[in-house]
C-alpha positions in Angstrom: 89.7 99.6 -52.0 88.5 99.9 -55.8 85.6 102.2 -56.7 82.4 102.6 -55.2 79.4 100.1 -56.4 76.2 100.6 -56.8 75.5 98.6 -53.8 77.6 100.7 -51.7 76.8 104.3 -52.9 74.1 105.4 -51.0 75.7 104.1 -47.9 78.2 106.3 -47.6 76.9 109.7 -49.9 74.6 109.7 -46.6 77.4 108.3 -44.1 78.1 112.0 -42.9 74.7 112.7 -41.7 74.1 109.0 -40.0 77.1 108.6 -37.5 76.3 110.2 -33.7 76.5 113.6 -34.4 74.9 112.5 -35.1 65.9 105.6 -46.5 63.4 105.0 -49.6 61.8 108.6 -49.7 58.6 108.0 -49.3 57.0 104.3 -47.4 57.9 103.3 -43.9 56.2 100.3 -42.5 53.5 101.5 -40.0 53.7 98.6 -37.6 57.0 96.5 -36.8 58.1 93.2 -38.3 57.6 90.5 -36.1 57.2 91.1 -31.8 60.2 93.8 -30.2 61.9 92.4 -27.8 63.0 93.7 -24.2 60.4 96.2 -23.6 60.7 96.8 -20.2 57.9 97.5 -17.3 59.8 99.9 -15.2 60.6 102.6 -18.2 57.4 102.9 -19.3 55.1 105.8 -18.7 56.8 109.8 -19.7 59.2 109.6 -23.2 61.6 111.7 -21.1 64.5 111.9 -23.9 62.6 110.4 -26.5 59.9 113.5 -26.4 63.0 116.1 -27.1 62.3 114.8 -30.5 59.0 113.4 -31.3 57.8 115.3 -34.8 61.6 116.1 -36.0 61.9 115.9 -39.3 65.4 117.1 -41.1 66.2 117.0 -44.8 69.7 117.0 -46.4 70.6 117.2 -50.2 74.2 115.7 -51.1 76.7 117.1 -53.4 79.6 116.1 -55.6 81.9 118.4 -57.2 80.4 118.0 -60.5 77.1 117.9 -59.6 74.6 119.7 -57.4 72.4 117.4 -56.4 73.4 113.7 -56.1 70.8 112.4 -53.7 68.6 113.4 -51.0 67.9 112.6 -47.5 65.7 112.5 -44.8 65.6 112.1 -41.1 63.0 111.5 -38.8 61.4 110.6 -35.1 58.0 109.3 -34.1 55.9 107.7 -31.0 54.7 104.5 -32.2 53.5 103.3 -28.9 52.6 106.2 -25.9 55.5 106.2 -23.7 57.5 102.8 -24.6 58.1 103.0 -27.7 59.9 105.4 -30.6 60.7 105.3 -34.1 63.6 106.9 -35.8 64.2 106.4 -39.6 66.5 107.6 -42.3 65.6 107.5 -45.8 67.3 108.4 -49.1 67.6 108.2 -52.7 70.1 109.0 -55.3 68.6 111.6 -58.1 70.0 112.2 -61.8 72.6 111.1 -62.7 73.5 109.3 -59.9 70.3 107.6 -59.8 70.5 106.1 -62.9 74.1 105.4 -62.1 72.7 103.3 -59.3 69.6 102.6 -60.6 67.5 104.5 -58.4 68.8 103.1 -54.9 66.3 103.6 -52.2 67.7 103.3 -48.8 65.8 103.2 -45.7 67.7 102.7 -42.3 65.0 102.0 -39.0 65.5 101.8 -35.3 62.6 101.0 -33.0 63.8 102.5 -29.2 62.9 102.3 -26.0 63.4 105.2 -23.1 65.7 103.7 -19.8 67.6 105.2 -16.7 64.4 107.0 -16.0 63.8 108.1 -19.7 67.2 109.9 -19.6 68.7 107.4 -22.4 67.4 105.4 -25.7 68.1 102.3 -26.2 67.3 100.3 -29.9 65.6 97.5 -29.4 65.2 96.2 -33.4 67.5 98.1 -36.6 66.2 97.5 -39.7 67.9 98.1 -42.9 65.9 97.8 -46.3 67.5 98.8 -49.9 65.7 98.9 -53.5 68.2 98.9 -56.6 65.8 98.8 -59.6 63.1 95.6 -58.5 65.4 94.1 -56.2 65.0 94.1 -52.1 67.5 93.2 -49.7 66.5 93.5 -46.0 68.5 92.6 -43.0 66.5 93.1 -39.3 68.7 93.2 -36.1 66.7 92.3 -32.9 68.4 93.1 -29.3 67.4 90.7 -27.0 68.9 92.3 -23.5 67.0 89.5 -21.0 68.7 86.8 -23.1 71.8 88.6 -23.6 71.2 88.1 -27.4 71.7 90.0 -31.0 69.7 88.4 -33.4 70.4 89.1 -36.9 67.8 88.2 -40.0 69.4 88.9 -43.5 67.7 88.3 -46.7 69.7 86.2 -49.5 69.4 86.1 -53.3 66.9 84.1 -52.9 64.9 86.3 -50.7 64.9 84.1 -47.5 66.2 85.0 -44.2 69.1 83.7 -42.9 69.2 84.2 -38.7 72.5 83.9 -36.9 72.8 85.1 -33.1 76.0 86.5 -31.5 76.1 87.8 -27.6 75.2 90.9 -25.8 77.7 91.2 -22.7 76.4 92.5 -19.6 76.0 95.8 -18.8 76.6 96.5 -22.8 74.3 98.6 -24.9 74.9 98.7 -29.3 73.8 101.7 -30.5 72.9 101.7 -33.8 73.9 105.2 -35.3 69.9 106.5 -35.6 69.8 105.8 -31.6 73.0 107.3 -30.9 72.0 110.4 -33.1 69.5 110.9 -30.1 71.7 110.2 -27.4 74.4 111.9 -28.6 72.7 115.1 -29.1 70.8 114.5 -25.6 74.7 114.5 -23.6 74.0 110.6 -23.2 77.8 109.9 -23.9 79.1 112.8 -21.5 78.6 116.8 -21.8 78.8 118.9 -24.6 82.3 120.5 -24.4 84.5 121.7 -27.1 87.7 120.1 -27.3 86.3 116.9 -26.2 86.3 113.3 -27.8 83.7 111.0 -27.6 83.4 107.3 -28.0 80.2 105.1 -28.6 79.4 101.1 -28.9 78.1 100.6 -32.2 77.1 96.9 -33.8 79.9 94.7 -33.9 81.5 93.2 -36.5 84.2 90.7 -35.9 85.0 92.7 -32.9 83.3 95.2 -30.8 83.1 98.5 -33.3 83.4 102.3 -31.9 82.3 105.5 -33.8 84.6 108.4 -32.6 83.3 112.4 -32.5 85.4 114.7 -32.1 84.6 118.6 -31.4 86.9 121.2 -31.9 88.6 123.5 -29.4 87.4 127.1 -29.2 90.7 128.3 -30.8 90.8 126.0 -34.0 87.3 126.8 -34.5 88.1 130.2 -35.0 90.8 129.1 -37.1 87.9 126.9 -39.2 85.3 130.4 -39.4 88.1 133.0 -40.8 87.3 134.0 -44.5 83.7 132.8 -43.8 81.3 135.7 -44.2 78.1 134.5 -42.1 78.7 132.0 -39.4 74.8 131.5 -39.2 73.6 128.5 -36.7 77.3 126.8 -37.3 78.1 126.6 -33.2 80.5 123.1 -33.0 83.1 122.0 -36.1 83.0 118.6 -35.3 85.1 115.7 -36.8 83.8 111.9 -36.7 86.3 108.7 -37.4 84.8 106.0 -38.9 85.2 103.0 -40.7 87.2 103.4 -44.1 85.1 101.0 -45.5 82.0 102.7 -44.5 82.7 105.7 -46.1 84.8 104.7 -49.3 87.4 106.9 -48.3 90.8 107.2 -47.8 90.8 109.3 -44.2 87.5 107.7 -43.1 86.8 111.1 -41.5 83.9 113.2 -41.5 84.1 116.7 -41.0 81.4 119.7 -40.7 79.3 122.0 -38.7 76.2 121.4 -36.1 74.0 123.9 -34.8 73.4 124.5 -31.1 70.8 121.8 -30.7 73.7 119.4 -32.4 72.0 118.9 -35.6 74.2 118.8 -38.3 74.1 121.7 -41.0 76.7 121.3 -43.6 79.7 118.3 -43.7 82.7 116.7 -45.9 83.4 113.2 -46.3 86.8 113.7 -47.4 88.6 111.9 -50.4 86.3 109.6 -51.4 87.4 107.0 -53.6 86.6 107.9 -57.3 84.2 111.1 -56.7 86.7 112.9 -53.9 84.9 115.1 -51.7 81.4 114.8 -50.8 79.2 117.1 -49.4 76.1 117.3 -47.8 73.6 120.3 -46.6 70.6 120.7 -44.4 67.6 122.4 -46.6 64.7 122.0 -44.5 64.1 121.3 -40.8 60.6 120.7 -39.2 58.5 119.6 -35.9 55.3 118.0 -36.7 53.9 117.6 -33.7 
């Protein structure tokens, strides 16, 4: 697997915060790239889901074992348009050491929603993923074209010009990206909150159709997981997520830690990471704006 690039560092020091339990800070664009697609007429009006979390802002710092703070995070979720449309973005940046090692890498991940099954789901209709290293900008925008049955993917080249390729949408098939499953997850879209319980969501594809897995404890091994501790505070789930080995740089690809009782995650581990080992990651500030 080799060690961890620059190019790839940011990805997964803030991979344990992004999957469906589930960048740089600072700018977001205020309006969207080019026109959404696949707004639909019968889901608009009340946010339903969507206004759970309107105002939500959480803010993680990342750890190494050598160093306290390595980078830091935050996620957010905004009404652009009343009652059709919603923002959700996650922005980061390597600090110190690290961010000279990576010269500064700004990462900001950016899913545009709608509201559907009578506001009771979200569902993305355009991801967009930006990253600064020093004065170079990569971008690549997915659109999801659901009336066509098309994903439309834009990706800047060296050259800064956008390369488009289109792959299918099957029917009856919804890709979450991991901001919009963050949502759903947390809003008992993918089944009910239960301990004990595995749960299994669409994600992009790749070559093939890709899954992120969450798994949470049963009540007896997350007694096992709170013995020595001396303040549980708001942990309530120990929850383990299967990803991707390549996403995360790490030899397990699993990410392990605690949520709170409105599923937001509080502390996790992304275990045996190549080259740095464990990495860990802590909330330090949760808000509502509005």
């Amino acid at each position: 697997m080799g060690c961890l690039s620059r190019r790839s560092f940011l990805t997964w020091l803030f991979s344990w915060v992004a999957p469906p339990i589930l960048h740089p800070i600072g700018g977001r664009p205020p309006i969207p790239h080019g026109p959404l697609i696949g707004v639909q007429a019968g889901t608009r009006g009340s946010g339903g889901i969507a206004d759970d979390f309107v105002g939500e802002e959480l803010s993680y710092r990342m750890s190494i074992v050598w160093i306290n703070q390595a980078a830091i995070g935050r996620i957010s979720f905004e009404e652009v348009q009343r009652g059709q449309l919603w923002r959700a973005t996650l922005e980061g940046k390597a600090t110190g050491i690290i961010g000279w090692f990576t010269r500064y890498r700004k990462d900001t991940y950016t899913s545009y929603m709608e509201s559907i099954d009578g506001g009771r789901r979200l569902r993305p209709l355009r991801f967009e993923e930006d990253i600064v290293v020093g004065g170079k900008i990569r971008s690549k925008i997915t659109h999801f074209d659901y009336r066509r049955g098309k994903l439309i993917k834009r990706r800047m080249n060296r050259e800064d010009i956008f390369i488009q390729t289109e792959g299918g949408i099957p029917a009856g098939v919804i890709y979450d990206d991991f901001l919009t499953a963050f949502y759903n997850f947390r809003s008992g879209v993918y089944g009910k909150i239960q301990r004990g319980r595995r749960y299994r969501v669409r994600t992009l594809p790749k070559a093939e159709i890709s899954t992120i897995e969450v798994e949470i404890v049963t009540k007896e091994e997350e007694m096992r997981m709170r013995r020595g501790q001396s303040n549980g505070g708001d942990r309530e789930y120990y929850v383990t997520v299967f990803l991707d080995k390549e996403i995360t740089k790490s030899r397990t690809g699993k990410v392990k830690g605690w949520l709170s009782k409105n599923l937001i995650p509080i502390e996790g581990t992304i275990e045996d990471v190549v080259f740095f080992g464990d990495v860990h990651g802590f909330l330090i500030g949760e808000r509502r704006t509005s």
